[in-house]
Residue, then its C-alpha position, 0 to 999 in steps of 0.5 A: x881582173x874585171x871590167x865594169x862599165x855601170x855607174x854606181x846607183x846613188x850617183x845614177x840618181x844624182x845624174x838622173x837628177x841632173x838630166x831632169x834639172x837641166x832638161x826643165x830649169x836650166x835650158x830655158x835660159x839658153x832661149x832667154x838669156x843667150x850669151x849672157x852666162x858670164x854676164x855679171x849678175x843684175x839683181x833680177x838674173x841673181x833672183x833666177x840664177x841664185x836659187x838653181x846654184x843652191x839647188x845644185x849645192x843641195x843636191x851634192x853636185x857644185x863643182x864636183x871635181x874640186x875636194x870639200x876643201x874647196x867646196x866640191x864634192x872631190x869626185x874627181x874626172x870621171x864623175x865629173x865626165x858622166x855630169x858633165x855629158x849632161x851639162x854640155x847641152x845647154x851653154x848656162x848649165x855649167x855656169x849653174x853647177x859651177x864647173x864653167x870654162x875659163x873658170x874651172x881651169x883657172x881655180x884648179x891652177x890658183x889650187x894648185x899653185x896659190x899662196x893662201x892669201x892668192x886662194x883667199x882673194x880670187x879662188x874662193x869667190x870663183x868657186x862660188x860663182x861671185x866673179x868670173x876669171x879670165x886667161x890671157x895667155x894667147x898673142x896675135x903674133x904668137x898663136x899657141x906658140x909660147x915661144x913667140x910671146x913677147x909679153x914682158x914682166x919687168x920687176x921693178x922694186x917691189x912690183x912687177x911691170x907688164x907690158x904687151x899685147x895679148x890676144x883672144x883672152x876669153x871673158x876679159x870683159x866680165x872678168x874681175x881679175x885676168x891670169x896674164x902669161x909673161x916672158x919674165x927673163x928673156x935670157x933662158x928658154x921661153x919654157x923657163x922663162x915665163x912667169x904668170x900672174x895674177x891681175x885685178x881687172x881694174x889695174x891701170x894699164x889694162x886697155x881692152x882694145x875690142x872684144x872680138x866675137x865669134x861668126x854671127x856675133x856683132x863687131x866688138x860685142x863679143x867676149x875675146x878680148x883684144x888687150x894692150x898692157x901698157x906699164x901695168x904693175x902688180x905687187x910682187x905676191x901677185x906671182x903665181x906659182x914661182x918665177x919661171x913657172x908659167x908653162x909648167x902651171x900651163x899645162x896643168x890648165x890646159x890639161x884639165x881644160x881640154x878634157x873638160x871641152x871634150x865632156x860637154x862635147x860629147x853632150x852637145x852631139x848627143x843633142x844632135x843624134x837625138x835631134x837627128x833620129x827625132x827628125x828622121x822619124x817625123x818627117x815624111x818624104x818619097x813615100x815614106x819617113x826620113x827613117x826609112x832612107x837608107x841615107x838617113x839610116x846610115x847617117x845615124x849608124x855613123x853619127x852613133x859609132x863615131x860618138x860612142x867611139x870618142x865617149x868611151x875615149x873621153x871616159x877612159x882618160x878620164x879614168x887615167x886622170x884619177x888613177x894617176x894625179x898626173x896630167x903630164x902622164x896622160x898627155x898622149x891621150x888628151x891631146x888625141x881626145x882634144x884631136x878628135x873632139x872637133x871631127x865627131x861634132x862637126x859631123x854629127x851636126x852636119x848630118x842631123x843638119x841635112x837630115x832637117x833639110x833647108x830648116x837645119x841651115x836656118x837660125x831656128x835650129x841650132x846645127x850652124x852654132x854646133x858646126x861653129x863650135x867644132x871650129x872652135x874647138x879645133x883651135x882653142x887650148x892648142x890647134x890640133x895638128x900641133x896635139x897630133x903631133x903630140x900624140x904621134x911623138x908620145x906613140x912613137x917612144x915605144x917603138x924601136x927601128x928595126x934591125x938590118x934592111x928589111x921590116x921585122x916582120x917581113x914574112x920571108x925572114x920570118x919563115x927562116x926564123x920559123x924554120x930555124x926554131x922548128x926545124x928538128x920537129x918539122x923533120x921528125x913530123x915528116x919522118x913519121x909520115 
């Protein structure tokens, strides 16, 4: 058995690549374009935009996830973990190679789950970055509770009639179509019960009520939506994945989906310690560089353990995942990637904050909108005290109770066992003394 933590040479040069490519093309985006990756396209963005894609593609690294018969490169996760580890520094750049949240999750279900004509129409153009999807999955009532979800889908003749509210549906604004979670039979388990479909934005019906924003950002200019579906109807191919399938095809989404966030997470706090021992080398203060504070050193001790700790996580479930196909399989681990993703951000960010003094707390530096993040990403795809109890549900199956009243490994009873199994030696031992 042998265990090999190098990348192999031709994809180190596609990384290498990547690093160089986003480093000096891509993030200067993030300074003139903010916020606006999922805005559709103007003609001159698209003069911009249009030629990095086709670099990426040229290059072998669009959507590398996704097989060739989908236009990807069939990588699989771990590749698309080392990529994506570069990528996460820079808001445009997953948009550039394709790999763009909401989207990648929800062409891998429509792959998954899709009919061919579902493929055709939403996973083709999405793949090739011409529209952008949106989830709308989360109630106001319900949070991540799917239990609690009230949104109907009525079957009326050949169509399906929805009818509800749904909450913090991300990018339904720019989206040209919405993946809508609705109770389809209220009679039988909500696991069983919930349908999802597919939904061209431009549908009557859809009424963005506002568009909430993240802290910062102005009230109602932001890109979660707050959505009303009022007698909305689709055809009856407009299901996805069969009737009573939602939480199945959820799952699968929402697998892929928080590993992804854990990639570019890992990125993201690089870009902090890298921040954070830059500043610590250039400042002077008390007679000497931030370098040379203790404080300061253990900062940066604590911020590289803790990243290196949950990089080789991320990058062992990664592996998993293309080993076994099997998201279900490897639940306990992405739920504890998804856990202690928020915790190793906000850190990081907060020390390389304090490490560049009243600077890092301003709007010229980027630690405020990192420590948000990590906010943020405690909650999407699942708050984390509902994934910690995932993750001690899944440990716990490979444990028993112990037998009689005391521990099984209580060292009194441990020493009669011990004296039960070795008795007759310990006895010869003693007579040859």
């Amino acid at each position: 058995m042998s265990w090999d933590f190098e990348t192999d040479p031709e994809y180190r040069k596609k990384l290498d690549w990547a690093d160089q490519f986003v480093r000096e093309e891509v993030e200067p985006l993030d300074m003139l374009l903010p916020h606006q990756q999922f805005v559709p396209l103007d003609d001159a963005k698209r003069k911009v935009i249009d030629p990095l894609k086709e670099e990426v593609r040229r290059q072998g690294l669009w959507a590398t996830h996704l097989g060739p018969e989908l236009g990807g490169q069939g990588f699989g996760q771990l590749k698309l973990a080392l990529l994506n580890e570069i990528l996460g520094r820079s808001p445009w750049a997953s948009t550039v190679f394709g790999t763009q949240a909401p989207d990648t999750g929800n062409a891998e279900i429509i792959a998954h789950y899709g009919t061919p004509g579902q493929k055709e129409r939403y996973l083709m153009p999405l793949l090739n970055g011409e529209m952008f999807s949106c989830y709308s999955m989360t109630e106001p009532q319900g949070g991540a509770d799917p239990t609690q979800f009230q949104t109907r889908a009525v079957k009326d003749g050949g169509e399906w009639v929805i009818n509800g509210w749904k909450y913090f549906s991300s990018n339904a604004k720019t989206s040209s179509f919405l993946i809508v979670m609705a109770v389809s039979n209220p009679d039988v388990s909500p696991y069983k019960g919930m349908s999802m479909f597919l939904v061209p934005a431009d549908t009557p019906g859809i009424n963005i009520v506002r568009n909430v924003g993240l802290y910062g950002e102005r009230l109602n200019e932001g890109f979660h939506a707050l959505i009303h579906y009022e007698d909305v109807r689709v055809p009856e191919d407009a299901l996805l994945g069969g009737e009573g399938q939602a939480f199945v095809i959820a799952q699968t989404r929402l697998g892929g989906g928080r590993i992804h966030h854990a990639m570019r997470t890992i990125g993201l706090a690089q870009k902090a310690l890298d921040m954070m021992c830059e500043r610590a080398l250039s400042r002077h203060t008390a007679g000497s560089i931030l370098a040379d504070k203790q404080f300061v050193q253990g900062y940066i001790a604590d911020s590289y353990a803790q990243l290196m700790q949950f990089r080789l996580f991320v990058l062992y479930t990664a592996w998993e995942i293309d080993k076994y196909n099997d998201y279900k399989r490897v639940r306990k681990d992405i739920a504890a990637v998804k856990v202690t993703m928020p915790t190793v951000l906000h850190d990081v960010a907060w020390r390389a904050m304090q490490v560049h003094g009243a600077l890092g707390t301003t709007n010229e530096m980027p630690f405020f909108g990192m420590i948000h993040a990590a906010g943020v990403m405690g909650l999407a795809d699942g708050p984390s005290e509902v994934h910690k109890m995932t993750v001690a549900r899944q440990i716990l199956r490979d444990y028993r109770p112990s037998d009689g009243m005391w521990p099984s490994q209580w060292i009194p009873g441990k020493i009669d066992a011990a004296k039960e199994k070795l008795g007759d030696f310990l006895e010869l031992e003693v007579g040859n003394l």
